[in-house]
C-alpha positions in Angstrom: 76.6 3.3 146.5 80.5 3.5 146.2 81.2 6.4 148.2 79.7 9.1 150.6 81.1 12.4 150.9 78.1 14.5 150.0 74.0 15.0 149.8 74.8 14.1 146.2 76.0 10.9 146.7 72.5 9.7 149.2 70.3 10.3 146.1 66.9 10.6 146.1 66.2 12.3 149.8 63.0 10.9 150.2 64.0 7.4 149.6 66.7 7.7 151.9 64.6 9.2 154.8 62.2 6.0 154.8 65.2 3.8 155.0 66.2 5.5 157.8 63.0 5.6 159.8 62.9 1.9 158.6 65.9 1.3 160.4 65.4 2.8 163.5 62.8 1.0 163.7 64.2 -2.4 162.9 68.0 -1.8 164.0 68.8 -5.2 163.6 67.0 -6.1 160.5 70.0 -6.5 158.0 72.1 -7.8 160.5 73.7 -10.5 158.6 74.2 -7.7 155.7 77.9 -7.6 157.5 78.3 -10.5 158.5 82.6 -11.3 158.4 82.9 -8.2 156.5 85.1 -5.4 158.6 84.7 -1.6 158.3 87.7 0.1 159.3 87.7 3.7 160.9 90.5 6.2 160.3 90.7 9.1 162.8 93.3 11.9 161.7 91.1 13.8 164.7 89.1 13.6 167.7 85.5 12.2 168.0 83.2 10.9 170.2 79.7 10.8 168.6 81.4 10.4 165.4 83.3 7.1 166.5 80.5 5.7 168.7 77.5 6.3 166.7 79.3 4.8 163.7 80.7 1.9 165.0 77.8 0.9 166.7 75.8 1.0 163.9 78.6 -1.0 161.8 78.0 -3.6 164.8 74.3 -3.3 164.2 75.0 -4.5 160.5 76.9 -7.4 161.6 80.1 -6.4 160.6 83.3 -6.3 162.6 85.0 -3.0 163.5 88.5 -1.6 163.4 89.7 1.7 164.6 92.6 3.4 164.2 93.7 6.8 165.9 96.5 8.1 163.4 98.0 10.5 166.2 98.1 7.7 168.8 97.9 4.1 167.3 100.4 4.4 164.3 103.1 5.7 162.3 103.3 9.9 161.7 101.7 9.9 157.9 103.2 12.2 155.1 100.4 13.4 153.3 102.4 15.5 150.2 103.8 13.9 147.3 107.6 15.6 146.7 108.7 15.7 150.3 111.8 14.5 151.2 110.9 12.0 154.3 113.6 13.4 156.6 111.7 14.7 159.5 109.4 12.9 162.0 107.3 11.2 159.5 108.1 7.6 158.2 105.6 6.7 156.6 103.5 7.9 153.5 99.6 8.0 153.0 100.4 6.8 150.2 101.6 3.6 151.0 99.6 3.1 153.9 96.3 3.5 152.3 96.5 0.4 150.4 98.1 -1.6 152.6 94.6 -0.2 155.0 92.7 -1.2 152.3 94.1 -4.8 152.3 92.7 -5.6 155.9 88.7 -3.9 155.5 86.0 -3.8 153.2 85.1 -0.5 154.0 86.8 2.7 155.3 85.3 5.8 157.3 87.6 8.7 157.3 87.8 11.9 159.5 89.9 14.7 158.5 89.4 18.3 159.3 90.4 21.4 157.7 94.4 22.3 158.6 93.6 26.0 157.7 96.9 26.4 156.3 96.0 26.3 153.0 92.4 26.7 151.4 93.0 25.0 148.3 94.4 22.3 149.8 91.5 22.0 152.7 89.4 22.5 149.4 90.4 20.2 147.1 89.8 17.1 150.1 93.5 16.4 149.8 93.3 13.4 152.5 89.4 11.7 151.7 90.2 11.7 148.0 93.7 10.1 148.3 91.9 7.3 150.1 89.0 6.9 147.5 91.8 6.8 144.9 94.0 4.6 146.1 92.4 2.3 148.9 90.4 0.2 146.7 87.6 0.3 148.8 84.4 1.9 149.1 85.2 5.0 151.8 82.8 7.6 153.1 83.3 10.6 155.5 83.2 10.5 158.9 84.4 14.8 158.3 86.1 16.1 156.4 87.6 19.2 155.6 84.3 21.0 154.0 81.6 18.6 154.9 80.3 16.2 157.9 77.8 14.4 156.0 77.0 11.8 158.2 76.2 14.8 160.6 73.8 16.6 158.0 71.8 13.2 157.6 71.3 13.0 161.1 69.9 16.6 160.9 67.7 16.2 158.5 66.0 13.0 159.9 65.8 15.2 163.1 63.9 17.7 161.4 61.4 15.4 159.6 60.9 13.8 163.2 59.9 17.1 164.8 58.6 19.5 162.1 55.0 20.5 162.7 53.8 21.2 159.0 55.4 20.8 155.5 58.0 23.6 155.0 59.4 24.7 158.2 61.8 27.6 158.7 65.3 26.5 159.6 68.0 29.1 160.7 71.3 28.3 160.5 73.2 31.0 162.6 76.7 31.4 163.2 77.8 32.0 167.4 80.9 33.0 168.9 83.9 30.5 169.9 87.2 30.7 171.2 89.0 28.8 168.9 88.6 28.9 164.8 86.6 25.9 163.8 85.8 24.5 160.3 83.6 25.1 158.0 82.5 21.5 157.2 79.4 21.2 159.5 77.8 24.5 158.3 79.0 24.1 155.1 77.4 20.6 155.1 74.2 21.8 157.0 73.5 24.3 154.5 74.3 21.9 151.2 71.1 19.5 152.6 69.1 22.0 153.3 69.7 23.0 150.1 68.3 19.8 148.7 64.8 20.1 150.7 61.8 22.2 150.4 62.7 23.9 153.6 62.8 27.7 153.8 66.4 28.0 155.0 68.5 31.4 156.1 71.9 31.8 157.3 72.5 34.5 159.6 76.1 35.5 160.2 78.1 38.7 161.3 79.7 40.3 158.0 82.7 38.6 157.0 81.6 35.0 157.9 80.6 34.4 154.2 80.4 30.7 153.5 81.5 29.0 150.2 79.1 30.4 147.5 78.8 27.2 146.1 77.4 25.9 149.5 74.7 29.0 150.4 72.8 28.0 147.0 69.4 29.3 147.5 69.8 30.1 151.3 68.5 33.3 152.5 71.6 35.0 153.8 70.6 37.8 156.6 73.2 40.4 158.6 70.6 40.6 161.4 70.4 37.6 163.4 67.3 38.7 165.5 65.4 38.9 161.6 66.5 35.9 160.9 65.1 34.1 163.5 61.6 35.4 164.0 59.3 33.3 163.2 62.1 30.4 163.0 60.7 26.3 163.7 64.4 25.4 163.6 67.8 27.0 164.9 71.1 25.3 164.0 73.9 27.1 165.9 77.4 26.5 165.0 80.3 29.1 165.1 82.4 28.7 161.8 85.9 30.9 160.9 86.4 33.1 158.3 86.2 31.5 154.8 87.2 34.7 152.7 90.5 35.3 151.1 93.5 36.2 153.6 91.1 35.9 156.4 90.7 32.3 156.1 91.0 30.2 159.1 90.5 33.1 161.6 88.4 34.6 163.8 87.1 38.1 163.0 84.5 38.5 166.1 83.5 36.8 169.8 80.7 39.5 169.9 78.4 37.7 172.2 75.2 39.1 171.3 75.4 36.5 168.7 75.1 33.9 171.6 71.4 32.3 171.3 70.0 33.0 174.4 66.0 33.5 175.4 66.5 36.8 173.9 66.8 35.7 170.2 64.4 32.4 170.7 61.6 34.7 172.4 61.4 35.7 168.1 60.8 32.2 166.8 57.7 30.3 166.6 58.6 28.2 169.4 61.7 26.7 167.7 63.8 23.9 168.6 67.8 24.2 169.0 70.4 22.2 167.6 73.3 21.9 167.5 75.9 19.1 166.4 77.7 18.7 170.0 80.3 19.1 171.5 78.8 22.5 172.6 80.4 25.7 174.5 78.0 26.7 176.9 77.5 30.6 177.1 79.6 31.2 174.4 77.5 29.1 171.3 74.2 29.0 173.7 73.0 29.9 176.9 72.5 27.3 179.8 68.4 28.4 179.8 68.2 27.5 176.1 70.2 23.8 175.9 68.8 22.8 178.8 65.0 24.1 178.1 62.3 21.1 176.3 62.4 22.9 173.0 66.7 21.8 172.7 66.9 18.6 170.3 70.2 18.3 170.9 70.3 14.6 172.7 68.0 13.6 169.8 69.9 15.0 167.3 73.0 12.5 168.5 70.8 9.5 168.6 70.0 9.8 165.1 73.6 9.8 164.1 73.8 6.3 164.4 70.9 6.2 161.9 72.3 8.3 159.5 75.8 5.6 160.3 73.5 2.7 159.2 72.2 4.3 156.1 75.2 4.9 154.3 76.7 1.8 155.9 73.9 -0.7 154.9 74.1 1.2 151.0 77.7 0.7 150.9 77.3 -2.8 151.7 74.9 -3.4 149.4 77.3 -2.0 146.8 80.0 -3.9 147.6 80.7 -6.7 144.0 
């Protein structure tokens, strides 16, 4: 494997899965896979599973770890081509990618969405300048339309806890204060996508995701339909995709808040959600905190997921 930025990119889901279940088993089993090899981490934004699970599972492989905090540890980056470089910004990406490259064999990146521009969030401006011009094998820590690393995580949840072959797995949008990306729904949905899984997406009208990321889902208005008879519920608030509304919020209704109310429908579903969470505004207190949330499990398996793509990079590496 050269790169990860999408399911695509894994291959063969099946395959993939075992690996991982092999290696949370064995954590330590290809420990000398990294030996004096170094995986730097780039993070244009914050983190904290992100940065732990995947470090520590870069240290699990052996390797040695560096991590850079763009908006702390270094220079302001220009990211356009064109600019004049008269404001607060002295250095370019495009500079300072290969001279990153130079000091690490492989690079994890984490970039969200800007929302000032679609295309430009679209397009993966910042992940795809480093896959171009690093010269090293990169893979996405998030980025501006997808958390992969997140969705793998997800999915090995699921196979841990599903109760027969082709559970049903909600993906429902919630309320938040702030206007989030797209990436981890986005992402969520492209996965489940790639299973046998009978997925819908439930969202209030004008939270329409990228077409090209629904595929097959089942897309229904009415959350409390959606969920009955749900194994699964993925919560996650996302901001308008569509058009001029991109970027913002269109609704904090919080009857979309899953609460006993909506999970009293489902066959006894677990929660989930990729963390950090807003309490009373994504889920209720009752419903985290109850024995049917996965959440904690969820962010273990992160660090699988971390030594998956890691370990295949590695192996790639000429």
């Amino acid at each position: 494997m050269e790169k990860f930025t999408c399911v695509k990119d894994i291959g063969h889901l099946p395959t993939a899965l075992a690996e991982a279940f092999e290696l949370k088993r064995e954590p330590f089993k290809y420990v000398e896979l990294g030996r004096n090899k170094t995986l730097m981490m780039i993070f244009f934004n914050s983190s904290l599973r992100t940065r732990l699970s995947t470090q520590k599972a870069a240290q699990n492989l052996g390797m040695n770890v560096i991590v850079l905090d763009i908006n702390q540890g270094a220079w302001q980056l220009e990211t356009e081509r064109g600019v004049v470089m008269d404001g607060d910004k002295p250095e370019h990406l495009l500079e300072a990618i290969p001279v990153m490259g130079c000091y690490c064999d492989l690079i994890g990146i984490r970039s969200f969405a800007r929302f000032e521009d679609r295309n430009y969030d679209y397009e993966e401006v910042i992940i795809n300048q480093f896959i171009q011009y690093s010269g090293r094998p990169v893979f996405s820590m998030e980025a501006a339309t997808r958390h992969p690393l997140q969705s793998f995580a997800d999915l090995i949840t699921i196979e841990e806890y599903k109760t027969k072959e082709r559970p049903k797995v909600v993906l429902t949008w919630a309320p938040h204060p702030k206007a989030l990306p797209q990436a981890v729904p986005n992402s969520f949905a492209e996965w489940m996508n790639e299973t046998e899984y009978d997925f819908v997406i439930t969202h209030p009208k004008g939270y329409e995701l990228d077409p090209k990321f629904v595929g097959n889902a089942q897309v229904e208005y009415d959350q409390m339909k959606a969920f009955e008879g749900a194994d699964f519920i993925y919560a996650k608030n996302w901001a308008a995709y569509q058009g001029e509304n991109y970027g913002k919020i269109l609704s904090t209704d919080r009857s979309w808040t899953v609460s006993d109310r909506q999970m009293a429908v489902t066959n006894k579903a677990y929660f989930m959600h990729c963390l950090p969470v807003r309490r009373n505004m994504i889920v209720t207190d009752d419903v985290i905190e109850s024995d049917r949330s996965i959440v904690i499990a969820e962010a273990a398996n992160r660090e699988i997921s971390a030594m998956v793509v890691i370990k295949r990079l590695l192996e790639g590496l000429k």
